[in-house]
C-alpha positions in Angstrom: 10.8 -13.9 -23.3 10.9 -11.7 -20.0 10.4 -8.4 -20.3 12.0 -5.9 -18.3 12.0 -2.2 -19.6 14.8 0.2 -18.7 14.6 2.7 -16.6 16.1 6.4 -16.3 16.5 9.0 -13.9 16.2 12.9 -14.1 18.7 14.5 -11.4 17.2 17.5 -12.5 13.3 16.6 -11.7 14.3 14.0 -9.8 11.7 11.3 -11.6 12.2 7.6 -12.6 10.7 6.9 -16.4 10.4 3.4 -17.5 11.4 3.7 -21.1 10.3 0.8 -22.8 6.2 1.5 -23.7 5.1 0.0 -26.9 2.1 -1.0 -28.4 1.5 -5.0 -28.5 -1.9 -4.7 -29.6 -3.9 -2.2 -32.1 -3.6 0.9 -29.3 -7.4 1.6 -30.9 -8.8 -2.0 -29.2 -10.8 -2.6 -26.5 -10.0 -5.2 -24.1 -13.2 -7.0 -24.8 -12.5 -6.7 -28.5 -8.8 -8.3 -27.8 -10.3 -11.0 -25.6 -12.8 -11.7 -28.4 -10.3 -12.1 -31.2 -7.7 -14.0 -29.2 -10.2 -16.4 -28.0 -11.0 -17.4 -31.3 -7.7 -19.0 -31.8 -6.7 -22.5 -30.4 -10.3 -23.0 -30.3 -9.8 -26.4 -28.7 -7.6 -25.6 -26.3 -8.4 -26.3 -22.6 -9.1 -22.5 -21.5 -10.1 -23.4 -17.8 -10.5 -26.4 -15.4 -12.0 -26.2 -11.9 -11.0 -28.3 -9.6 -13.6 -27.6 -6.9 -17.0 -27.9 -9.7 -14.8 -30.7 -11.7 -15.6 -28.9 -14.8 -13.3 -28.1 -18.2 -14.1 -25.2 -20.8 -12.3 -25.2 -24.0 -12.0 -21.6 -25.4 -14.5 -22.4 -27.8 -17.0 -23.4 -24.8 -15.8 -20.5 -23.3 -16.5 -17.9 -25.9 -19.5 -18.8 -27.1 -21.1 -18.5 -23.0 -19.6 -14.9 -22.9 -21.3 -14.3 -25.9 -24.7 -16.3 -25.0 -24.6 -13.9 -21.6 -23.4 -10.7 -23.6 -27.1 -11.4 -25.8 -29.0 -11.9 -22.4 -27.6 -8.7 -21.5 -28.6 -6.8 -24.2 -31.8 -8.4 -24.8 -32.5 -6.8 -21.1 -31.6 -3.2 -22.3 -28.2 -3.0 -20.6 -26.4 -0.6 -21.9 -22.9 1.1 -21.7 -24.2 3.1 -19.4 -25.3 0.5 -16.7 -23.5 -1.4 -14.4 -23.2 -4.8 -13.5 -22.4 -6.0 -9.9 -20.6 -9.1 -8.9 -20.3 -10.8 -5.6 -18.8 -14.2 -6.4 -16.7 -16.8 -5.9 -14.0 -18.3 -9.0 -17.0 -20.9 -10.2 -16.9 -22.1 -13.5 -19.2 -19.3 -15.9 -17.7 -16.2 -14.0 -14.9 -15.8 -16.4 -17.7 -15.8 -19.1 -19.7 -13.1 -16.8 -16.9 -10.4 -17.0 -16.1 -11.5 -20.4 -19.6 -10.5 -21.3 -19.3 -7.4 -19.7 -15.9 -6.5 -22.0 -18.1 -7.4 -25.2 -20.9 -4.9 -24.4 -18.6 -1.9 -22.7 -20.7 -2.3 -19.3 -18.1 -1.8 -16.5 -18.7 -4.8 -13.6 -18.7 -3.6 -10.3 -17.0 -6.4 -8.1 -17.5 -6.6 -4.0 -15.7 -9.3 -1.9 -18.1 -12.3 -1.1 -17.3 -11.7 3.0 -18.2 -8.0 2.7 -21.3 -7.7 5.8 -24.5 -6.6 4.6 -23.8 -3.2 5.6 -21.0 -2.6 3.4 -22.3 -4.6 0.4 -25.4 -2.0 0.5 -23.7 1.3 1.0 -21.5 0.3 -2.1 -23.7 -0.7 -4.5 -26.1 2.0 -3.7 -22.9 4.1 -5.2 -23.0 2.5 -8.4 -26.5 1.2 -8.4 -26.1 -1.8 -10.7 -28.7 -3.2 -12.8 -27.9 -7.0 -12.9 -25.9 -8.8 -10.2 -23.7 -12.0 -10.5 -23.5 -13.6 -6.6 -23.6 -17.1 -5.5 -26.6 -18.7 -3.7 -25.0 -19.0 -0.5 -25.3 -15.1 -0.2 -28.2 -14.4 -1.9 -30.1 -13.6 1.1 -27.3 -11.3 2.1 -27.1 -9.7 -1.7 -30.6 -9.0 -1.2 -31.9 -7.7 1.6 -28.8 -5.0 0.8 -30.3 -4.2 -2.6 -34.0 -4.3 -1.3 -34.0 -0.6 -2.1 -32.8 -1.1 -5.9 -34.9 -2.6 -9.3 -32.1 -5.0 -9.5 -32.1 -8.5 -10.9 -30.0 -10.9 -8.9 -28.5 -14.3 -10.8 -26.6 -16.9 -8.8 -23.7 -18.6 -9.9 -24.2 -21.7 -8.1 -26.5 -23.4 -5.0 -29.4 -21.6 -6.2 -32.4 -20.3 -5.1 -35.8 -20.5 -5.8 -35.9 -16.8 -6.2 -33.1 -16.2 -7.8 -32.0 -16.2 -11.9 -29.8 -19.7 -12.6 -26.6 -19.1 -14.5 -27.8 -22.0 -16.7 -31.0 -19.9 -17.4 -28.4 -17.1 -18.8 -26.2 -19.7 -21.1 -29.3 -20.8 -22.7 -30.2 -17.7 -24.2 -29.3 -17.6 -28.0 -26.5 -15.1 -29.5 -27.8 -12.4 -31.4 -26.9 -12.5 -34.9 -23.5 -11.4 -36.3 -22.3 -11.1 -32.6 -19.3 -9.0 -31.9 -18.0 -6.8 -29.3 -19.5 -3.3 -29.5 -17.0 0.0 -29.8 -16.7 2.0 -26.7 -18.5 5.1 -27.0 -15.7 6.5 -24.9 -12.6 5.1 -26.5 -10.1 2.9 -24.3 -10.4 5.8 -21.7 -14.0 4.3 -20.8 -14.3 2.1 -17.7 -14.1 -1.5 -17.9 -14.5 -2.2 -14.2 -14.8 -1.6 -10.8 -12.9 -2.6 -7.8 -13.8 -1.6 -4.1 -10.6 0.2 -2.3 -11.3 2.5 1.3 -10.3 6.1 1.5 -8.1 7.3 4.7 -11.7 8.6 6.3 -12.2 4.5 6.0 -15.7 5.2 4.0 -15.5 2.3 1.0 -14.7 4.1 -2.2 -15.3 2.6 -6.0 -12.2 2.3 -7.7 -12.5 2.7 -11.7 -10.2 0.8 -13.8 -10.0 2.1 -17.5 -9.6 -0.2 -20.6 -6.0 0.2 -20.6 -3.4 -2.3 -22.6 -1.0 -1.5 -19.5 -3.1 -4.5 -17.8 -1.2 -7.0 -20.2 2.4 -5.3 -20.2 3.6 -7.5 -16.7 2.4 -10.2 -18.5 3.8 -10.5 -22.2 5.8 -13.2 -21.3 3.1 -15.8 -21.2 2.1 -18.5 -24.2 -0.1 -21.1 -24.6 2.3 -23.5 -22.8 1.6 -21.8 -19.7 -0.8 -22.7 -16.9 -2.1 -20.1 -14.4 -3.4 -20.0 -11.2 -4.3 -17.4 -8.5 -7.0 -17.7 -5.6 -8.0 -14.0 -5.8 -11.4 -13.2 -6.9 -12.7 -10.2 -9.5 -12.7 -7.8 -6.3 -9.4 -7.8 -6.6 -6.8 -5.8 -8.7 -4.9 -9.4 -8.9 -8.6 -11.6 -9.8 -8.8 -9.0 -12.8 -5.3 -9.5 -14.1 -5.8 -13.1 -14.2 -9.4 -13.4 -16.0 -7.9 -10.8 -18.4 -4.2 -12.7 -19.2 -5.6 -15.9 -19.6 -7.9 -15.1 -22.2 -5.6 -12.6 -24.0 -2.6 -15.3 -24.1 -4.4 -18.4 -24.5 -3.5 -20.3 -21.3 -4.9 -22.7 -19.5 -6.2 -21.3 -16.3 -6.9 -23.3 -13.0 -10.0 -22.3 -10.5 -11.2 -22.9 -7.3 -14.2 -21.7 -5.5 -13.8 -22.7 -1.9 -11.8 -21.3 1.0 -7.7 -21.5 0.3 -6.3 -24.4 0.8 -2.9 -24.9 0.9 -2.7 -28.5 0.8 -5.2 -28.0 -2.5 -3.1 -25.7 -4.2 0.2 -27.6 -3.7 -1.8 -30.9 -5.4 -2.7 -28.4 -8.0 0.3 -27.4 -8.7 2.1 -31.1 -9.4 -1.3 -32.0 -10.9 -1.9 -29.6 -13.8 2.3 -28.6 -13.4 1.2 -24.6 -12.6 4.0 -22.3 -14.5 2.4 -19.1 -13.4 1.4 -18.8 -9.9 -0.3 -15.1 -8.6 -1.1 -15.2 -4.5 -1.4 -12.9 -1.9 1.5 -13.2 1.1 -0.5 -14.8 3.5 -1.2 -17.5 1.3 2.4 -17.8 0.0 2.9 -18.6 3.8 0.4 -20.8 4.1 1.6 -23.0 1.7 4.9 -22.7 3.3 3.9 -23.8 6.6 2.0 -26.7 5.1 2.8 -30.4 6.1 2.7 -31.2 2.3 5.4 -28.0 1.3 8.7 -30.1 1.8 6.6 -33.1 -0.2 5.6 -31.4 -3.4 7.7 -30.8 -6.5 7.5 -27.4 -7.5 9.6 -27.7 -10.7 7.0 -26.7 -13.2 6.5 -23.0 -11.5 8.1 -20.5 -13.7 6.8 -17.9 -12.4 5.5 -17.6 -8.8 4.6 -14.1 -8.0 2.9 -11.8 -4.4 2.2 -8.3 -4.0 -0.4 -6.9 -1.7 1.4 -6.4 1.5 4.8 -7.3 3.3 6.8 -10.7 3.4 9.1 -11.4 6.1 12.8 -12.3 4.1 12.8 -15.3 6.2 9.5 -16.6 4.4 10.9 -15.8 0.7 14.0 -17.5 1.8 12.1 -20.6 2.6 10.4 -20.5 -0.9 13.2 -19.2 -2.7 14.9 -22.6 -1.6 12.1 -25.3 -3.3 11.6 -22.9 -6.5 13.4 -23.1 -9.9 15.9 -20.8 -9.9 14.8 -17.0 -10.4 11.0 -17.9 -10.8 10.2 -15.2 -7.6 8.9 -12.0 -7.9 7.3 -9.5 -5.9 5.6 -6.5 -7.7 4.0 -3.4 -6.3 1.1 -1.2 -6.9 -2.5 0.0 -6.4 -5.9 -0.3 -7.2 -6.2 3.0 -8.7 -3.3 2.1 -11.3 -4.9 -0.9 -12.6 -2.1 -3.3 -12.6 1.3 -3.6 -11.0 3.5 -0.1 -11.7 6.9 -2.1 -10.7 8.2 -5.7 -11.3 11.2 -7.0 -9.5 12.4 -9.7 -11.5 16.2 -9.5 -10.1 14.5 -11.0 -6.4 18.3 -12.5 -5.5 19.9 -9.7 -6.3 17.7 -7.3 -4.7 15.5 -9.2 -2.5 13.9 -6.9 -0.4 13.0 -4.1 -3.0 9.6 -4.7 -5.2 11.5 -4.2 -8.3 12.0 -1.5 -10.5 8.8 0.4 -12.9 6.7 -1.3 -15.5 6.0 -0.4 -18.9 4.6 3.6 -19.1 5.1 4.3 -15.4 6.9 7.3 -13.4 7.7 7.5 -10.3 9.1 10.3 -7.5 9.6 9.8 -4.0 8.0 13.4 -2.2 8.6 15.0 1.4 6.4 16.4 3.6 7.0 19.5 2.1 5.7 18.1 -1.3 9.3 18.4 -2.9 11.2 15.9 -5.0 13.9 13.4 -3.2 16.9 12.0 -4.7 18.0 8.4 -4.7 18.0 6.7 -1.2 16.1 9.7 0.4 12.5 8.2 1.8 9.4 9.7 1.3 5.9 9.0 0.0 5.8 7.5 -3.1 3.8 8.9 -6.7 3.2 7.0 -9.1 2.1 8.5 -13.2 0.7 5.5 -15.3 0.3 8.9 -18.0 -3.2 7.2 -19.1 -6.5 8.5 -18.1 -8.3 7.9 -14.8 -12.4 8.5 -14.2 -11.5 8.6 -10.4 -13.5 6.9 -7.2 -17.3 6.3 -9.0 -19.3 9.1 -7.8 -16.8 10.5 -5.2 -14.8 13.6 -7.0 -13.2 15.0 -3.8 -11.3 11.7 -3.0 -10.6 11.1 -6.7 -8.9 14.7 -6.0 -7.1 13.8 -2.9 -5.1 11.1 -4.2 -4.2 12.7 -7.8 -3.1 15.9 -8.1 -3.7 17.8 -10.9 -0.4 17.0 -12.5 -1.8 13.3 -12.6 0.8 11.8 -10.3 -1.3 9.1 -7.4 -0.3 9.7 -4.2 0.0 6.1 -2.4 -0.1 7.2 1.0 3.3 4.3 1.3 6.8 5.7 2.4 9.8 4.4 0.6 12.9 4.9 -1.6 14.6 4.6 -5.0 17.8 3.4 -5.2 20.9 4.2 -7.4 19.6 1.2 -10.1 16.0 2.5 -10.0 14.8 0.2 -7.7 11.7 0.6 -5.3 12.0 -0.1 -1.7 8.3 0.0 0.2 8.5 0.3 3.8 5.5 1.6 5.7 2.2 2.6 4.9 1.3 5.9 5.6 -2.2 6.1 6.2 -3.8 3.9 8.7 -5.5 1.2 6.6 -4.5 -1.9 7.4 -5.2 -5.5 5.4 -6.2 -8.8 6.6 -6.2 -11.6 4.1 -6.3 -8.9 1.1 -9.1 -7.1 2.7 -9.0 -3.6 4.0 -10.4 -2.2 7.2 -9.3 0.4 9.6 -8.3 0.3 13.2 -11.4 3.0 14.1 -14.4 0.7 12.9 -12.5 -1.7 15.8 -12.3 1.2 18.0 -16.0 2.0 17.7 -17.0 -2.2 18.7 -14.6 -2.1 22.2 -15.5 1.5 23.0 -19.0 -0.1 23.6 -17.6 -1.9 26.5 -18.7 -0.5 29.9 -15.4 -0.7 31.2 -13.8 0.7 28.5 -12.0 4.6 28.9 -9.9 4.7 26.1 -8.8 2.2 23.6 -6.1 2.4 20.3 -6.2 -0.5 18.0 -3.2 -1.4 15.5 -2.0 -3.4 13.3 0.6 -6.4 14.0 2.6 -8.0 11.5 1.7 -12.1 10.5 3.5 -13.9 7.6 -0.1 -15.8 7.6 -3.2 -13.2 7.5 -1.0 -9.4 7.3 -2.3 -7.1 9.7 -3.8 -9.3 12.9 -5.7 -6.3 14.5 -4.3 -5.9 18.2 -5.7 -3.0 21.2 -4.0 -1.6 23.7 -7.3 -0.5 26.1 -7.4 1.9 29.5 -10.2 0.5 31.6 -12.0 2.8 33.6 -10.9 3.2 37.5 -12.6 0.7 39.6 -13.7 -2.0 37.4 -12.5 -5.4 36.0 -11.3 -6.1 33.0 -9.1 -8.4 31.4 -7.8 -8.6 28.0 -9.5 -11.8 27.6 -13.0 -10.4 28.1 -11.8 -7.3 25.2 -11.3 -10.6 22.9 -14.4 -12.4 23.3 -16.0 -8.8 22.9 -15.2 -8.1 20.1 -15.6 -11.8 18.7 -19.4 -11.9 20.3 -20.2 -8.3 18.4 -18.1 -8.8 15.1 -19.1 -11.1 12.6 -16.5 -10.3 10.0 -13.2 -12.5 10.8 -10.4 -9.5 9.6 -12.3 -7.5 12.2 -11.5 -9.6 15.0 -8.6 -9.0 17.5 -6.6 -11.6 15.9 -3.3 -10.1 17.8 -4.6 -9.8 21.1 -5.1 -7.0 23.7 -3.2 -5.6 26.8 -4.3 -3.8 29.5 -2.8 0.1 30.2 -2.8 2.5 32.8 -3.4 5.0 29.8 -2.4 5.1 26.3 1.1 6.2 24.6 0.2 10.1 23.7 2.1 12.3 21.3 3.4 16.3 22.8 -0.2 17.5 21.9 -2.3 14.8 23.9 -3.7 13.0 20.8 -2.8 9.1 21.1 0.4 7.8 19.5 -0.5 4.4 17.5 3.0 3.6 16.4 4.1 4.0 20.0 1.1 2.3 21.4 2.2 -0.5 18.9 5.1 -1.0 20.0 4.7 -0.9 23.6 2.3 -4.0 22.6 4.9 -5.7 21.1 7.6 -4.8 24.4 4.5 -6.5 26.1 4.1 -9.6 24.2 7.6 -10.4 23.7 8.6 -10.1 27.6 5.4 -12.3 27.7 
């Protein structure tokens, strides 16, 4: 059954109100209490295969290795208090890691596995973690960052001699009459925590409460379905997955290695995928792969992005190999803990990313902070009505994007149309995303400043169907030296070790930069003088 709640619109307030909220699951639960109770039926059903370890977990298996590293956890004096980090990969026992974490009420905080050793310290010296999940390929990395903290590190696979095994954790033995603790908190306690950045581009640690509103975009799947998505637990996306696939009993297919398109296509004929989550850069990389036009995509009932932009020529493309109205793109943020709009009408209304989820509100506001009407742009406010513990240990920025009223401000400019439908079309605040992972065109800045020759530089954002933002510099050398936009490249690639970092756009050379009326630079012009540039080019 699909789900789509209606929606309703006050002239007066000038709010959208999805009106269909209801409660599929004992509102009193905690996620790790319904993971635990629905993972105990279809015992022997496949719960997981990974096609990268060659390994299969019935929900039995499963279970019972959430529970064995729930015990482990407690017999270590973690309590609801602590935190857990996690730097991982999808390997085979880090479903059971978070699912651990559910049972006892200890909120996981989850990093991306390419994060440098810089960032990886500043944020978990935030939310100074107690036990950390990482794989042996970067536990050197892991820590020398966390030199500084009484922290025990486990690896999840390739271990090290220094480390804690996984397989040490799964043989521990499960405390007597096991079962998921009650939150001391109530559903309003955090379950786990997700890295964002802030407009000031310092990383920020997003809570995510145990909310049911994680499991309304997803009521429609059974245990017939098979789900896949390539995101990890740092993301809002990796969450949603671990979390539906134990709550609906589906089969759920992994992989731990760099994405592959050509892998993912097999996968999807293979194990005949019906629910497919990716970002929009891999969506297009499956697109532009030599095995696209070969594979039968017939099993796919629902193939969804969000995350970023896709060009309508790219949807097209993919709109003509899927099963009819199996697309859908659907829109939110980290801070709301799942998606707050669905568009499951993508023929009719292909560009828009759908109208409002379950318990959402929306408004679209001015500059002036005032209400908009239908087709008027603006920024756009979300209200998810539940509660929110903010950014971990950062109360100003918690302020700055949540008002007191509770509405998020997303920092994205858009509209609502006359059907309540959601039209995103620029990002207000700098950030930009490569691949799913923020940066910001300043820490870029900072790197080609460093150049002698360098006077002024302004670094942007440009548009790929393949990666999202390519970062891309428009640079004033300084008056009687050489430089080419060549040598800004290799710069930036011999001081940068992260890959989103890199000029993956390119650079030009300028006599000085576009500047607004009061003399500060211009990036949107500077942009698109950059793209005038290339495309005479």
């Amino acid at each position: 059954m699909e789900f789509k709640p209606k929606i309703s619109y006050d002239p007066v307030e000038k709010i959208w109100t999805s009106l269909d909220e209801y409660n599929h699951f004992d509102p009193n639960l905690s996620i790790g209490e319904i993971i635990y109770h629905e993972m105990q039926r279809h015992p022997k059903q496949i719960a997981q295969i990974s096609a990268t370890e060659n390994t299969i977990l019935t929900r039995e298996e499963l279970l019972l290795n959430s529970q064995r590293i729930a015990s482990y956890m407690s017999n270590h004096g973690l309590l609801q208090s602590d935190i857990v980090g996690i730097i991982a990969r999808n390997t085979t026992h880090i479903s059971a890691v978070a699912y651990a974490c559910f049972f006892n009420g200890i909120a996981f905080h989850s990093l991306n596995v390419n994060y440098e050793q810089a960032n990886i310290e500043k944020l978990f010296s935030i939310t100074q973690p107690r036990l950390i999940f990482c794989d042996g390929d970067d536990f050197e990395k892991v820590s020398a960052a966390t030199k500084d903290l009484n922290v025990g590190i486990v690896t999840m696979r390739n271990h090290t001699a220094d480390s804690i095994s996984i397989e040490e954790l799964l043989l521990t033995e499960v405390q007597e009459n096991f079962k998921p603790t009650r939150l001391e908190q109530g559903n309003n306690q955090t379950m786990a925590i997700i890295c964002s950045s802030g407009t000031t581009g310092t990383p920020k640690a997003v809570t995510i409460a145990n909310s049911h509103k994680i499991l309304n975009a997803n009521l429609m799947l059974t245990t017939a379905d098979v789900q896949y998505s390539h995101s990890t637990l740092d993301w809002i996306t990796g969450l949603i997955t671990t979390v539906t696939s134990a709550v609906f009993s589906t089969k759920r297919i992994i992989a731990d290695n760099f994405f592959d398109p050509e892998m993912v296509l097999h996968l999807i004929e293979e194990h005949k995928i019906t629910w497919l989550l990716l970002a929009p850069f891999q969506l297009a990389m499956l697109t532009n792969s030599l095995a696209y036009e070969k594979t039968s995509l017939i099993s796919i009932r629902y193939c969804m992005f969000t995350g970023a932009r896709c060009s309508l020529e790219m949807l097209n493309l993919l709109r003509k190999r899927l099963p009819e109205n199996s697309l859908h793109f659907s829109y939110g943020m980290t801070e709301i803990g799942v998606w707050a709009t669905f568009n499951w009408h993508f023929d009719e209304k292909p560009k828009s990313v759908g109208r409002l989820t379950t318990g959402f509100k929306a408004k679209i506001l001015n500059e002036q902070n005032e209400p908009l009407g239908p087709n008027e742009m603006g920024e756009v406010c979300l209200h998810n009505g539940q509660y929110w513990a903010g950014y971990f240990g950062n109360i100003a920025e918690s302020r700055n994007i949540r008002d007191s009223e509770r509405w998020f401000h997303t920092g994205d400019l858009g509209y609502m149309d006359e059907d309540g439908f959601l039209y995103v079309l620029e990002r207000k605040k700098d950030m930009l995303k490569y691949q799913n992972i923020m940066y910001y065109p300043h820490e870029v800045e900072q790197v080609i400043y460093q150049m002698p020759q360098v006077a002024d530089v302004c670094v942007f954002g440009v548009w790929s169907d393949n990666n999202g933002d390519e970062a891309a510099a428009a640079v004033v050398k300084k008056p009687g030296t050489q430089l080419t936009a060549e040598d800004v490249v290799d710069y930036v690639h011999s001081h940068v070790t992260a890959t989103y970092k890199q000029l993956n756009g390119g650079a030009i050379i300028m006599d000085d930069l576009k500047r607004s009326s009061n003399g500060k630079t211009n990036r949107a012009a500077n942009k698109a003088y950059f793209l005038e540039v290339k495309g005479r080019n």
